[in-house]
N, C-alpha and C positions, 0 to 999 in steps of 0.2 A: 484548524484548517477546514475550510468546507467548499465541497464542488457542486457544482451543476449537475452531474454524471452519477453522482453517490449521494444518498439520500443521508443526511446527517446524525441519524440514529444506526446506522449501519457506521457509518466512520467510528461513533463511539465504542462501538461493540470489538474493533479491530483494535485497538490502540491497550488493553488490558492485558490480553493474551501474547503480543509483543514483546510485552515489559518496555515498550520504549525505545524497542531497539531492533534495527534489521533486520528483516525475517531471515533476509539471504546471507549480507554479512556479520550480521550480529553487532553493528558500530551501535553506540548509543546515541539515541537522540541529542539527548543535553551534552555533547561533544562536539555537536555543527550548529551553525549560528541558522541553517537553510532547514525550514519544516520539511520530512519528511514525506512521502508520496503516498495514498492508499491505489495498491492497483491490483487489478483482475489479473491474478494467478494466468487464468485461460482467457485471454483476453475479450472485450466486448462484440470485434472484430469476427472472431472467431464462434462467434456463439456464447460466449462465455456470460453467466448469469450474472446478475447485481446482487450478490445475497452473499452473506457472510462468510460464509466455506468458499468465495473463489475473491477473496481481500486479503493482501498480504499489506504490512508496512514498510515501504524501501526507500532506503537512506538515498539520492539525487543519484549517486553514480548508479546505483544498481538499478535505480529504474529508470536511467537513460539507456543502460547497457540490455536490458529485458526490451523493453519497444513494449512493440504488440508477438512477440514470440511467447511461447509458453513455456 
């Protein structure tokens, strides 16, 4: 998966430390046919940086259910 918004060497960095699976619920990736989201912990909106410490990986519901909330 690669965005416009996240630089692609940062998405790599996030998806190891996951193991593959929700930061928030823990579902595993290769469970859902739908790639996973990388998003700003604290969101962009907010101030929230581009840099590794604020990229979590969230399975669809959970980062529709986050927004831009933190």
């Amino acid at each position: 998966m690669t965005s416009e918004y996240i630089p692609r060497q940062l998405i790599l960095l996030v998806h190891p430390p996951a193991n593959e699976c929700c930061e928030f619920c823990r579902l595993p990736q290769d469970s859902q046919a739908a790639a996973f989201h990388i998003d700003h912990v604290w969101p962009k909106s907010r101030g929230g940086a581009c840099d590794a410490d604020n990229l979590a990986l969230l399975c669809i519901a959970c980062s529709l259910r986050k927004a831009a909330k933190t």
